[in-house]
N, C-alpha and C positions, 0 to 999 in steps of 0.2 A: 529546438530545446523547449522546456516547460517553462509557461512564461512565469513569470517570478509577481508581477505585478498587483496579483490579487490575494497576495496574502495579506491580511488585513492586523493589526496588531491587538485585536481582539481570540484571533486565533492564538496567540501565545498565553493570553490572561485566564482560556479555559483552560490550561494544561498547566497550572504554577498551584505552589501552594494548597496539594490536597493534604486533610489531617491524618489521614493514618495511613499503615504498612498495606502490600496485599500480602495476602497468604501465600507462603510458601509454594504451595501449588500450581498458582499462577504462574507465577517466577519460574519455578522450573519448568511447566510450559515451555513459556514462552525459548528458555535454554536449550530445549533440547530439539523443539521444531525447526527457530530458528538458523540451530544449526546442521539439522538434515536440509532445510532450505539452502542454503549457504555452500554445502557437501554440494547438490547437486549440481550445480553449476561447474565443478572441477571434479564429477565423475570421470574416473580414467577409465578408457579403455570401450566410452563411448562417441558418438559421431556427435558433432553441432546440434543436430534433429533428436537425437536420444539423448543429448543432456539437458533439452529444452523443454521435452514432453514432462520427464522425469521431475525438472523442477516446474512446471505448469499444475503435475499431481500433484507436488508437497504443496503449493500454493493453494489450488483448492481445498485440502484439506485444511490449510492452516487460516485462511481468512477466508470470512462471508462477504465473495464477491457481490453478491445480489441483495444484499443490507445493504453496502457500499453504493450499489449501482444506485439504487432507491435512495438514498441520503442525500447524493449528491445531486440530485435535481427535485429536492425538497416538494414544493407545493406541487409541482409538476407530473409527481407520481402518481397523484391521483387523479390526473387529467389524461394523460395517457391512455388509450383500448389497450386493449388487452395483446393485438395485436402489435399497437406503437410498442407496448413495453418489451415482448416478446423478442423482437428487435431491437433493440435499444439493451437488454440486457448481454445478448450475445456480442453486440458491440462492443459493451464497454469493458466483458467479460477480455476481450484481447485487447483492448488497449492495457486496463489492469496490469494484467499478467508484462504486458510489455513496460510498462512503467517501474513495475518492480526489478522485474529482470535487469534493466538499464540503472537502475541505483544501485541494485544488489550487487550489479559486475563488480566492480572495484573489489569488492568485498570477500568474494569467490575466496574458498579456503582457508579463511580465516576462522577460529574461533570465537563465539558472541560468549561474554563473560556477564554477567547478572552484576550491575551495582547497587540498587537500589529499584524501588516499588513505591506507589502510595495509591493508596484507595480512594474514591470518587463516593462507592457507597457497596455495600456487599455485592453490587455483580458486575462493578465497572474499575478500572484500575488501569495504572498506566506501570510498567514496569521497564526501569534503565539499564541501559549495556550498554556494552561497548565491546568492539571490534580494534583487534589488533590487525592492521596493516603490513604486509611487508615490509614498508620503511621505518617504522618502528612506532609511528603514530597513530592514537588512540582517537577514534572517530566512535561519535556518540550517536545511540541510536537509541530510538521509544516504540514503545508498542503500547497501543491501547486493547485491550480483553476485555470481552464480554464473556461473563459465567453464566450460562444458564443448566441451572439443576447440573453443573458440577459436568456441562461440557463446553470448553472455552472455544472460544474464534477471535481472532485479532481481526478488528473493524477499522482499526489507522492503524499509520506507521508513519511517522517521525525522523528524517533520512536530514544527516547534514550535505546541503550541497551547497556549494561555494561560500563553505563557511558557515551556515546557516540550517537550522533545524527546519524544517520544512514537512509538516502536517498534510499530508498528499491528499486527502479524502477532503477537510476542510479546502485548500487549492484547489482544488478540485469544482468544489460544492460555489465557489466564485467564481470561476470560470463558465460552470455548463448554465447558470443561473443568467448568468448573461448573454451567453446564445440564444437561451431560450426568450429571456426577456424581450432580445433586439430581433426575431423572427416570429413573432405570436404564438410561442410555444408552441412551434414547427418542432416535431420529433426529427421529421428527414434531416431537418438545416443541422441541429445536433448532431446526427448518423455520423452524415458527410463529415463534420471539422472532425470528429470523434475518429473515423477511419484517417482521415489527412494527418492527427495528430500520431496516431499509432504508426504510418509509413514514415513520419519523419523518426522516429525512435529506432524505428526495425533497420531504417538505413545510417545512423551512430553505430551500429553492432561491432566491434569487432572484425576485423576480413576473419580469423581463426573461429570465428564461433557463427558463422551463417546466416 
């Protein structure tokens, strides 16, 4: 599992109390991607393989993995060749993908309902939802957007697990920070936990979904 340990309680103080709405725009973004993301994962009438790829596609479209990847090892982006990074992106490019998928499970077929928005500054916004459950419980979920010239990408996403809102990308940004820290900003040492981290996700799956 994802260790829980490095979320810092500065990570909740960025996301509280912005002054205004986002635009309408956003929001329905975020509504309507979310839940062709969400759709794919309960495509009928495809295999484990093709409803993976399927939701792999709506992910890249819907979030800038490779913003992401770079954020999350902050000073260390610009240390990395050209080649570390090269690698280092396609890695984190499948853990990603597998990190979302393994949150988003639960979720599968559910409808994301728009409750609210607030804006950071005209091209940054976090906008709330929430997900109906089959048991009838509402589980709250955030997306951070980035607008640029009026085309958005969600940069975080905000997942409750066990109880708890969980800012993946900050989680994230504390975690790889201190691999790097405690190995001399070893790219490989990164690689490695980064691939070990993804096999432990890819083997939670599901027996029904592969």
């Amino acid at each position: 599992m994802i260790s829980r340990k490095w979320i810092l309680s500065a990570t909740m103080l960025a996301f509280t109390a912005f002054p205004a709405f986002a635009d309408t725009q956003t929001e329905e973004y975020v509504r309507s991607n979310a839940n062709d993301v969400l759709a794919s994962l309960n495509a009928p009438g495809l295999t484990a393989e093709e409803r993976r790829a399927q939701f792999q596609t709506y992910m890249d479209e819907f979030a800038n993995l490779d913003a992401v990847a770079k954020f999350v090892i902050g000073k260390y982006a610009k240390r990395f060749s050209a080649e570390e990074m090269d690698a280092y992106l396609a890695t984190f490019r499948e853990y990603a993908l597998a990190v979302y998928e393994f949150y988003f499970n639960e979720y599968r077929g559910r409808d994301v309902k728009v409750v609210g928005s607030t804006a950071r500054n005209a091209r940054d916004s976090i906008v709330d939802t929430e997900i109906v459950r089959a048991d009838g419980q509402e589980l709250e979920v955030r997306w951070r957007v980035l607008n640029r010239g009026g085309e958005y990408q969600v940069v975080d996403v905000a997942l409750n697990a066990e109880g708890n809102l969980i800012w993946l990308a900050i989680e994230q940004q504390a975690q790889f920070l201190s691999i790097l820290d405690q190995n001399n900003g070893s790219s490989d040492a990164l690689i490695a936990k980064i691939n070990s981290m993804t096999e432990d996700l890819v083997s939670q799956r599901p027996a029904d979904q592969g």
